[in-house]
C-alpha positions as CSV (number, residue, x, y, z in Angstrom):
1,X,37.5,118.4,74.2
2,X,36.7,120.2,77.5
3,X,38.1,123.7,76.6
4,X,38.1,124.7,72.9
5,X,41.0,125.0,71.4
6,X,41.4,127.1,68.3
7,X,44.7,126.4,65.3
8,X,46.7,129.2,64.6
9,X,48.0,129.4,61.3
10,X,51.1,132.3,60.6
11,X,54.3,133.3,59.8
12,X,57.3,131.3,61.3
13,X,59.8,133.5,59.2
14,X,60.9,137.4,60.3
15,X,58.5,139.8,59.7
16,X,57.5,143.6,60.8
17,X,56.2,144.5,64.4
18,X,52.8,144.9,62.9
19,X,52.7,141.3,61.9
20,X,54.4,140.1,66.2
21,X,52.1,142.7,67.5
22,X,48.3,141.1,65.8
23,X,50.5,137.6,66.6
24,X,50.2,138.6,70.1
25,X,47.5,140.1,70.6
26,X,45.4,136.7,69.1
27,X,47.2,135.0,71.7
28,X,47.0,136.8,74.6
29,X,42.6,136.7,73.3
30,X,43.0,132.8,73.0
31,X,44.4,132.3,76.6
32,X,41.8,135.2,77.9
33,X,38.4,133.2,76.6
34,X,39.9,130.3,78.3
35,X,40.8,128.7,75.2
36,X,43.8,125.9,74.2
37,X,46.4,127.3,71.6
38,X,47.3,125.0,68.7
39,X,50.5,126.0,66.5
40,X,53.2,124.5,64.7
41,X,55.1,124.1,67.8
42,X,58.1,126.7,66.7
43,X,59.2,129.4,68.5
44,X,60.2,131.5,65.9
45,X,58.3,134.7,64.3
46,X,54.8,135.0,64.6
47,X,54.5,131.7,65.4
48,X,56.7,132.0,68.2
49,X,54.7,135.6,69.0
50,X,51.4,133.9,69.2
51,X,52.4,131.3,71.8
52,X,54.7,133.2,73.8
53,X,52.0,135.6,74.1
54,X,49.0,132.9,75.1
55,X,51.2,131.4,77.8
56,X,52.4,134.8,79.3
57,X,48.5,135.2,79.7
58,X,48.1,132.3,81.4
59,X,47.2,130.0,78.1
60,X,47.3,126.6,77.4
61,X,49.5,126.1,74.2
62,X,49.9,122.7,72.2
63,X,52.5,123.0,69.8
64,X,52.8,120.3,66.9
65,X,56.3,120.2,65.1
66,X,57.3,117.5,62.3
67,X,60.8,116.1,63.6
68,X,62.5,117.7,60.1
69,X,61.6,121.2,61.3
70,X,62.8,120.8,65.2
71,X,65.9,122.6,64.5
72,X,64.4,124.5,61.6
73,X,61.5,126.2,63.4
74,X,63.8,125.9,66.8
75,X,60.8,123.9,68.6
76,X,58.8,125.5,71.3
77,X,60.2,123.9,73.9
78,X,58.4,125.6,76.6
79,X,55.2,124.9,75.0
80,X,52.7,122.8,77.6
81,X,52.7,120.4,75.0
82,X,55.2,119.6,72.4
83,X,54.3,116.6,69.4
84,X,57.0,115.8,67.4
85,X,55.7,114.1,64.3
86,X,57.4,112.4,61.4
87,X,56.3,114.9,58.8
88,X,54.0,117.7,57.7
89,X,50.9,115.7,56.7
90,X,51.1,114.2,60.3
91,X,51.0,117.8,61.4
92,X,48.1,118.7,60.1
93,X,46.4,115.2,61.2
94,X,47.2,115.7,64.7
95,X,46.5,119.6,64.4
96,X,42.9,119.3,62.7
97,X,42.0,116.1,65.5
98,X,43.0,118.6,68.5
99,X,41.3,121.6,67.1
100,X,37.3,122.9,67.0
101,X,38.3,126.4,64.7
102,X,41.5,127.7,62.7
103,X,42.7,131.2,62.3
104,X,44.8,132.3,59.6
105,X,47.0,135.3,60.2
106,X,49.5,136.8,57.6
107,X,52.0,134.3,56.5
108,X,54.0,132.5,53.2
109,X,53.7,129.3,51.8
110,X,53.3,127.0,54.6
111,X,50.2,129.0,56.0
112,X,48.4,129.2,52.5
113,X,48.9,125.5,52.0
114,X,47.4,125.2,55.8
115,X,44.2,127.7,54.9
116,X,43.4,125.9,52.0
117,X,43.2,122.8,53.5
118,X,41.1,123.5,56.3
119,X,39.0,125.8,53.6
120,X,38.8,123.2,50.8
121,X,38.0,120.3,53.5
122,X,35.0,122.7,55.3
123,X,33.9,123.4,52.0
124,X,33.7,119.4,50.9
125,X,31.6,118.7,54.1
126,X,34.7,116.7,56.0
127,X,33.6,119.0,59.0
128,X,32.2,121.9,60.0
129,X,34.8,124.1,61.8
130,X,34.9,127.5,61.3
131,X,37.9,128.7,59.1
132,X,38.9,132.1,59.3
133,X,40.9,134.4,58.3
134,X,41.7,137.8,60.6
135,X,43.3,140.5,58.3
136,X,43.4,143.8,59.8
137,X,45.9,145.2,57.8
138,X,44.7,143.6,54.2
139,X,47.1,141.3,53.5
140,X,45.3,139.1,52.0
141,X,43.3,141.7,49.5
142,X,44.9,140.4,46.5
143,X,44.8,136.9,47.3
144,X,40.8,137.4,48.1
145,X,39.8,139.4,45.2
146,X,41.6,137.0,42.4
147,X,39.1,134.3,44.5
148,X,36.0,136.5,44.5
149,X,37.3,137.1,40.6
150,X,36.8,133.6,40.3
151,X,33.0,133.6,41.4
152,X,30.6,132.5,38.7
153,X,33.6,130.9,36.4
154,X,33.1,127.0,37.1
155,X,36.6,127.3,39.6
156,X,35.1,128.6,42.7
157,X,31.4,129.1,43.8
158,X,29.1,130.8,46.5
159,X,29.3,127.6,48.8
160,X,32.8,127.7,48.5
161,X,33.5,131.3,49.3
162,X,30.8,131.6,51.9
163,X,32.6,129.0,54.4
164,X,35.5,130.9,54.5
165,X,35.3,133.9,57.5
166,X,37.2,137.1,57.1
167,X,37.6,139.4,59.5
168,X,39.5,142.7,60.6
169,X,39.6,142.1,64.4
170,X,41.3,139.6,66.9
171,X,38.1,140.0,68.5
172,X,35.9,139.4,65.8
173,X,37.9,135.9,64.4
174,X,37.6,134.6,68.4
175,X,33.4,135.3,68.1
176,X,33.8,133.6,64.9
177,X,35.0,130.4,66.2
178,X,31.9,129.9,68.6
């Protein structure tokens, strides 16, 4: 890749200005280093925050969308690229071969299942791209301390924790990713 591009993972649900404003403000930082936008192509929430926000700045923004979610997710049609894909795994395929870093903001379900991936595969040795995870407002506490609870048990271990990045600051999760 000639520009690095850096996989958002977030919230495509509602949630409270806090959430659209740190959505924003990660994508306007993307699209101000120069840097490529990867999402999961909706337009909706902070999903739909983070890109709106790269492109307004001048971003590129690749958006990858599994056909079942298209209406769903109402697809980021304005997005300077849109992949439709036949279903989630392909998502993640075609988003992990397009990016060099993911960022994991506050989100449900579908972004824990993302994180873990990318964590869980960094971890095995299947590559070497940064993970990270920008928090600002703690939202993942919980979710981090049962882990670090884990430490020493057999479940999770020092290598394991240690490839994962936290941070508090938009600015901070960019220098992360190189």
């Amino acid at each position: 890749m000639s520009t690095k591009a850096v996989c958002v993972f977030c919230a495509s649900g509602p949630v409270g200005e806090e959430y659209l404003a740190l959505a924003r403000d990660l994508g306007t930082a993307i699209a101000g280093r120069g840097w490529t936008l990867v999402s999961g192509g909706g337009r909706v929430g902070m999903m739909g925050e983070v890109t709106r926000a790269a492109r307004a700045a001048g971003g590129h923004t690749l958006g990858v969308i599994p056909e079942g979610l298209v209406h769903r997710e109402v697809a980021d049609e304005d997005s300077t690229e849109l992949v439709v894909v036949s279903g989630m795994r392909e998502r993640k395929a075609e988003m992990d071969a397009r990016s060099d870093a993911w960022i994991a903001l506050p989100g449900g379900l579908g972004t824990l299942e993302e994180l873990f991936e990318a964590w869980t595969s960094r971890y095995l040795q299947m590559h070497d791209k940064p993970v990270v995870v920008c928090d600002p407002g703690g939202f993942y506490d919980g979710l981090l301390a049962w882990l670090e609870g884990l430490r020493g048990t057999g479940f999770v271990g020092d290598v394991a924790l240690g490839t994962l990045v936290r941070t508090t600051t938009v600015d901070a999760a960019l220098d992360a990713c190189g």
